[in-house]
Every structure is written in C-alpha cells, then in structure tokens.
GUFI-295170 format. One line per field, with one value per residue (C-alpha): residue number from 1; residue in three letters; x, y, z. Coordinates in nm, 3 decimals. Layout:
residues N
seq: NUM;... $
type: ALA;... $
X: X;... $
Y: Y;... $
Z: Z;... $
END
This chain:
residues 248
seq: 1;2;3;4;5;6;7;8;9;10;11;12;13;14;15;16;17;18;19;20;21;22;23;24;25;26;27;28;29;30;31;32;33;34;35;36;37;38;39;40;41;42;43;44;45;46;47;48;49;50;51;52;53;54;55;56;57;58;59;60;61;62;63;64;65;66;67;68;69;70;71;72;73;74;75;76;77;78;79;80;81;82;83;84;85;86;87;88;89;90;91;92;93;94;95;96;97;98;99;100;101;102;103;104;105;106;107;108;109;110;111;112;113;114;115;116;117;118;119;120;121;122;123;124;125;126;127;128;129;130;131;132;133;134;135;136;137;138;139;140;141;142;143;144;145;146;147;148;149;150;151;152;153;154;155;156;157;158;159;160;161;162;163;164;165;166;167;168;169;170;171;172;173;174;175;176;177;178;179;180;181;182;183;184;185;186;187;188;189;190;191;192;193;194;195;196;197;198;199;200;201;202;203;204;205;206;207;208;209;210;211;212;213;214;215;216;217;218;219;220;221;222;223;224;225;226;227;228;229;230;231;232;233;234;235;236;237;238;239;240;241;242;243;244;245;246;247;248 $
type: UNK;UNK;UNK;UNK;UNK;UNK;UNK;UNK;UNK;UNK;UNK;UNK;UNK;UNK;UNK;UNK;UNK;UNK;UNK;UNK;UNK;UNK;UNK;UNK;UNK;UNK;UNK;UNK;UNK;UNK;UNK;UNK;UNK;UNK;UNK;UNK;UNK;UNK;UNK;UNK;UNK;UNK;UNK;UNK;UNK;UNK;UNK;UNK;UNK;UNK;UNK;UNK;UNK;UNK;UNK;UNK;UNK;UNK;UNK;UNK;UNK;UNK;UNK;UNK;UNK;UNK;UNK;UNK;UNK;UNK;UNK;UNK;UNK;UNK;UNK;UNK;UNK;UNK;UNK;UNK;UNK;UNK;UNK;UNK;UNK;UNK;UNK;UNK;UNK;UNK;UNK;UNK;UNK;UNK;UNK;UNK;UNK;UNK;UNK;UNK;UNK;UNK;UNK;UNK;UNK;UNK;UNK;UNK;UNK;UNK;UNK;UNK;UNK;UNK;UNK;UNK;UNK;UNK;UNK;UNK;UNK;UNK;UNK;UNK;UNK;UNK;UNK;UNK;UNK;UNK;UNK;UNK;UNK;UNK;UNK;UNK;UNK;UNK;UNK;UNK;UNK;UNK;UNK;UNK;UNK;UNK;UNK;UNK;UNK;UNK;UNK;UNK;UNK;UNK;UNK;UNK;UNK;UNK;UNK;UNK;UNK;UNK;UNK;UNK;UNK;UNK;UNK;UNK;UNK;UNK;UNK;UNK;UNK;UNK;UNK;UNK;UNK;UNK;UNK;UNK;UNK;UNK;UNK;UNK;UNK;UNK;UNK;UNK;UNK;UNK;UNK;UNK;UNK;UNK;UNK;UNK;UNK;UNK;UNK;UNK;UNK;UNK;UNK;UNK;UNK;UNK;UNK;UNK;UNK;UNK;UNK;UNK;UNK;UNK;UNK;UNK;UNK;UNK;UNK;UNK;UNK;UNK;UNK;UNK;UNK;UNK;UNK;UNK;UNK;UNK;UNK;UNK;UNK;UNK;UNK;UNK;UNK;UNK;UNK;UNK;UNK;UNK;UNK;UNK;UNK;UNK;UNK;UNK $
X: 9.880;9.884;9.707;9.986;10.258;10.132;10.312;10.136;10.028;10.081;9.760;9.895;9.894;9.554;9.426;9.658;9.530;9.167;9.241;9.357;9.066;8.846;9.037;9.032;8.637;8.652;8.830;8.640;8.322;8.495;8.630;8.424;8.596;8.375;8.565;8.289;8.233;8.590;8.574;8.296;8.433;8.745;8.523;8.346;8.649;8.419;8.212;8.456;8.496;8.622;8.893;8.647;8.551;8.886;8.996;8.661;8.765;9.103;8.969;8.697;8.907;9.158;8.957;8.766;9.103;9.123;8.737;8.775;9.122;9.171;9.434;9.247;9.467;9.415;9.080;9.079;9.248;8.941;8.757;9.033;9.039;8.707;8.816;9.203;9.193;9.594;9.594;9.477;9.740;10.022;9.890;9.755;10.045;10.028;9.674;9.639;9.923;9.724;9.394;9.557;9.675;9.361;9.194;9.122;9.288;8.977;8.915;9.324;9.243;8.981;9.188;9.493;9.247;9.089;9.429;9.548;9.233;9.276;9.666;9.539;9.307;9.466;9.234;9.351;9.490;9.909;9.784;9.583;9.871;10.166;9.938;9.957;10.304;10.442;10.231;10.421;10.739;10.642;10.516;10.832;11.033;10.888;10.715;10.854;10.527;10.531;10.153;10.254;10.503;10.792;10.705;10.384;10.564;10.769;10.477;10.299;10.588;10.673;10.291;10.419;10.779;10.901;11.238;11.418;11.205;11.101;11.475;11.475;11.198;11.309;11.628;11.458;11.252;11.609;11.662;11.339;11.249;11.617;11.531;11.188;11.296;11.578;11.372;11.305;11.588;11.841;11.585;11.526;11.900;11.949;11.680;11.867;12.211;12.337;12.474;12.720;12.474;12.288;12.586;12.678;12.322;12.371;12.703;12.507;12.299;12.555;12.716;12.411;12.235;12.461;12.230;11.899;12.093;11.882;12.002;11.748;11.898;12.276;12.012;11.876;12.202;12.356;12.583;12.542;12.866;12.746;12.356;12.509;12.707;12.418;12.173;12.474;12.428;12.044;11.924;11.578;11.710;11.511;11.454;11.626;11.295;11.229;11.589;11.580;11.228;11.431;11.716;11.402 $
Y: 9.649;10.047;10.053;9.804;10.046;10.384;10.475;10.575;10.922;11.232;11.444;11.738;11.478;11.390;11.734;11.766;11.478;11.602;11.899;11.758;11.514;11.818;11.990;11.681;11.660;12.038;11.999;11.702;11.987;12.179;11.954;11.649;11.348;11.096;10.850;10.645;10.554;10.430;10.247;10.074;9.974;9.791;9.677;9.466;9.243;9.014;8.953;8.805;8.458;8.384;8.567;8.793;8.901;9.021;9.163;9.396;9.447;9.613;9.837;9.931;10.045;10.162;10.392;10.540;10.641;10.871;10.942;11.043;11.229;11.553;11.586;11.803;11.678;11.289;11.356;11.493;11.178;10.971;11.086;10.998;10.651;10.565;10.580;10.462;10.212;10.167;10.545;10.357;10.138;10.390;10.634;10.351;10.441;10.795;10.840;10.580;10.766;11.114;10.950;10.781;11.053;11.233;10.947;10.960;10.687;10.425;10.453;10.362;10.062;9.962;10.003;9.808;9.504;9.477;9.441;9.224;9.026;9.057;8.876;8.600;8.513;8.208;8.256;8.591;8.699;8.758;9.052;9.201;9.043;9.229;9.580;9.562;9.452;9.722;9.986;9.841;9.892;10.237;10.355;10.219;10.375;10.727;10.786;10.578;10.413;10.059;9.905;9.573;9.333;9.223;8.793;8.942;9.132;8.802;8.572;8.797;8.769;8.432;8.392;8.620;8.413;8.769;8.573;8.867;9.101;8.805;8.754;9.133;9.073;8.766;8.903;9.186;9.021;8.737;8.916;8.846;8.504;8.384;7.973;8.013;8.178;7.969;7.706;7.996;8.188;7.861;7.784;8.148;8.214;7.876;7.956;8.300;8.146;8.247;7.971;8.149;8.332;8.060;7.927;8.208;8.181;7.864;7.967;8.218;7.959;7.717;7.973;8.077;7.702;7.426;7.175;7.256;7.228;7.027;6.825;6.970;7.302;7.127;6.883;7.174;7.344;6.971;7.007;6.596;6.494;6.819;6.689;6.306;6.457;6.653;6.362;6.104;6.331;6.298;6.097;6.060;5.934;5.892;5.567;5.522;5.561;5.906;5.963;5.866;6.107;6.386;6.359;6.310 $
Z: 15.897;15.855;16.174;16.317;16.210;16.363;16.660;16.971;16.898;17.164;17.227;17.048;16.743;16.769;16.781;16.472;16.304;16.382;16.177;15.878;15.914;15.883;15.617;15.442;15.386;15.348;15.047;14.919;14.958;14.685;14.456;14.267;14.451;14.583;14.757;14.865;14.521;14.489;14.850;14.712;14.378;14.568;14.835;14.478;14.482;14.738;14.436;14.159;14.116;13.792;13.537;13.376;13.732;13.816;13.529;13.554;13.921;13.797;13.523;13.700;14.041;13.805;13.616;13.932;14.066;13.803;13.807;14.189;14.160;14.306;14.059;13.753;13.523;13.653;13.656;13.313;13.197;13.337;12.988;12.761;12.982;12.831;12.499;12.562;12.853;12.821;12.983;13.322;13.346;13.301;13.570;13.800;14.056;14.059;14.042;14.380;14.586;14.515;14.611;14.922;15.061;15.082;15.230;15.619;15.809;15.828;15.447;15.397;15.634;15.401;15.052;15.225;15.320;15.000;14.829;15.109;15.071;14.667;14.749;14.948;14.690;14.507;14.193;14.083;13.783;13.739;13.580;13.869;14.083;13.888;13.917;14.282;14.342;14.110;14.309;14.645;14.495;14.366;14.702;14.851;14.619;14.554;14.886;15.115;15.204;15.293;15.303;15.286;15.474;15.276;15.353;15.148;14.837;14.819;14.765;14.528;14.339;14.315;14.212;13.919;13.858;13.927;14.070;14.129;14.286;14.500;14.581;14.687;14.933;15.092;15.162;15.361;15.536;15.622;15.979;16.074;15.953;15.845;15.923;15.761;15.479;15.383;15.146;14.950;14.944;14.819;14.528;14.401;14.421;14.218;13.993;13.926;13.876;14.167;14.380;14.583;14.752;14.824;14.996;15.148;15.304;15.445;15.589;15.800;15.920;15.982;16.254;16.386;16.430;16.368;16.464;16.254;15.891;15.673;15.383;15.131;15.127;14.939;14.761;14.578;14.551;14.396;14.684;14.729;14.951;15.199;15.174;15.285;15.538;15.742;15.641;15.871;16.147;16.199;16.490;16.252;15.986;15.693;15.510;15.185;15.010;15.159;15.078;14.695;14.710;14.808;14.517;14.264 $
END
C-alpha cells in the first residue's frame, strides 16, 4: 500500500531520493542501529501459531525498536526495557515512527506487510491487535502518515469491540464504499446508541439508490413498519421462514 500511494516521482526526485538513500546508510555507519535485525524480528511473525507465539512476537519487535533506535535516549531505554517491560509499551509509538523514518523505502514495504499480514491473521491476539491500531491512529494523528486503508483500521477494530474508533473509520472510508459499508455502519451506530445517525445514513442512501434499500438495515434499527414496507416492494420476495430468520 505505501508503494500504492507514492506519486509518480520527477527525475530531480529520484536523484533526491538517491541522496537521502545514501545519507541514510551513512548514518547507520555511525550510529549502532541495525535494522536488519529488526526486519528480521517482524519478518518472525510467519512463525507464530499459537497465543504464546504472538505475544513473544510483540515484545520481542517491541523491544528491538528501542534496541535499534537512533534515538540515544530510546536506545538507552532498551536496558531499562529488560528489567521493566511496561517501558516498551509506552514508547512503542514513538520509538517505531523514529525507526521508520530512517528506513529506506523497500524495508518500510516490508514492516507495512508484516503488520498487514499480522491483521489478516484471524488467530492473533486483541492485545497485539490493539498495539497496532493505536500506532495507526498515532501516525495519523502526529505525523500525518497513513500506512493503512481506513476499510482496514475498521476491521481491526471491531476485532477489538473498539465500537467507536471503528465507527470513525467506517465513516471515512463511507464515500468510497457507502452501499458496502452500510451493514456496518447501522449496527455500530445502534450498538453506540446512536440511532439517528443510523437513519440519517439510510436517508443518504435512499436518495442516492432508491431501489437497492434492504429491509435488514430498519430490522436492525427496530424500524419494523419501514423493514415491511421495502420487504412489499421486492420482486424476490422471501419466504416467511427466511422472513421470521431475519427478525430472530
């Protein structure tokens, strides 16, 4: 995806970018970084299969992006980690945006598809799952840095039953998905209390496509006369069983 979302670059900003390619492994020459070493401890994520695995995963990664910090006072804090592993956790954010931006475009690649691949993965940990969706929201926040699409963020957290910040990403990614994203949207603004919006939702919808409404979206929103009404207007009807399935 970062690849995806680079523009078509001038010639004058690929001889820029080869400079600060080579100024980049100049300065890893004269400080202690090795970011091989952390590459390869994200690249491990392949390997875990169970809870324990990915809990190890996150320390581990966590702790080597302190280890391989050019920040001297992050990578001071990688001693201190081994005897006070809360310390990781509470510079996990910073300590990755440092280390990213030092990292030459192909190595970025790799971190963002081992956390893409670490998303996808349907046995992984809330916890690990929580880590990375609160670094997307710092990145997006404090550096404007968007590794991930916002259909992504959303399902990450609704994995976490993080209803509001998956409300959040829904609704940006509404413009470009607005029929697909409508299940969704109706149950998480139920969920949150907040009906109206759902409605106002629909209304959207309604103006935009006035013959795709489905029923479902008022059945989850109790709405039952408005669910009957769109339900009349089908030419596939449903049979009352399927029907009575739905209200269950």
């Amino acid at each position: 995806m970062y690849r995806q979302e680079q523009e078509i670059k001038t010639k004058d900003e690929l001889i820029e970018e080869s400079k600060n390619i080579v100024d980049k492994r100049a300065f890893r020459k004269e400080v202690h970084c090795n970011f091989e070493d952390l590459l390869r401890e994200f690249e491990k994520h392949k390997g875990c299969k169970i809870h324990d695995d990915w809990i190890d995963w996150l320390k581990k990664t966590s702790y080597h992006l302190l280890k391989q910090n050019p920040s001297p006072l992050l990578y001071a804090c990688s001693n201190v980690a081994e005897m006070y592993m809360p310390i990781i956790s509470e510079l996990y954010n910073i300590a990755f945006v440092i280390c990213f931006k030092h990292l030459i475009d192909h190595e970025k690649e790799t971190i963002i598809k081992c956390l893409i691949s670490v998303i996808n993965n349907a046995e992984v940990p809330v916890m690990v799952l929580q880590t990375i969706l609160n670094l997307a929201e710092f990145l997006e926040r404090e550096e404007e840095l968007k590794l991930f699409a916002p259909s992504t963020l959303a399902t990450v957290a609704e994995r976490c039953n993080a209803s509001a910040k998956a409300l959040y990403y829904k609704e940006k990614d509404f413009d470009r998905n607005r029929y697909e994203n409508m299940d969704a949207l109706i149950s998480i603004n139920f969920d949150l209390q907040q009906p109206e919006a759902a409605n106002g939702l629909l209304k959207i919808i309604n103006n935009e496509t006035k013959n795709t409404m489905k029923e479902d979206w008022y059945i989850k929103l109790h709405e039952w006369s408005e669910a009957l009404r769109i339900f009349d207007q089908r030419e596939d009807k449903l049979s009352v069983k399927d029907m009575i399935d739905k209200l269950q």
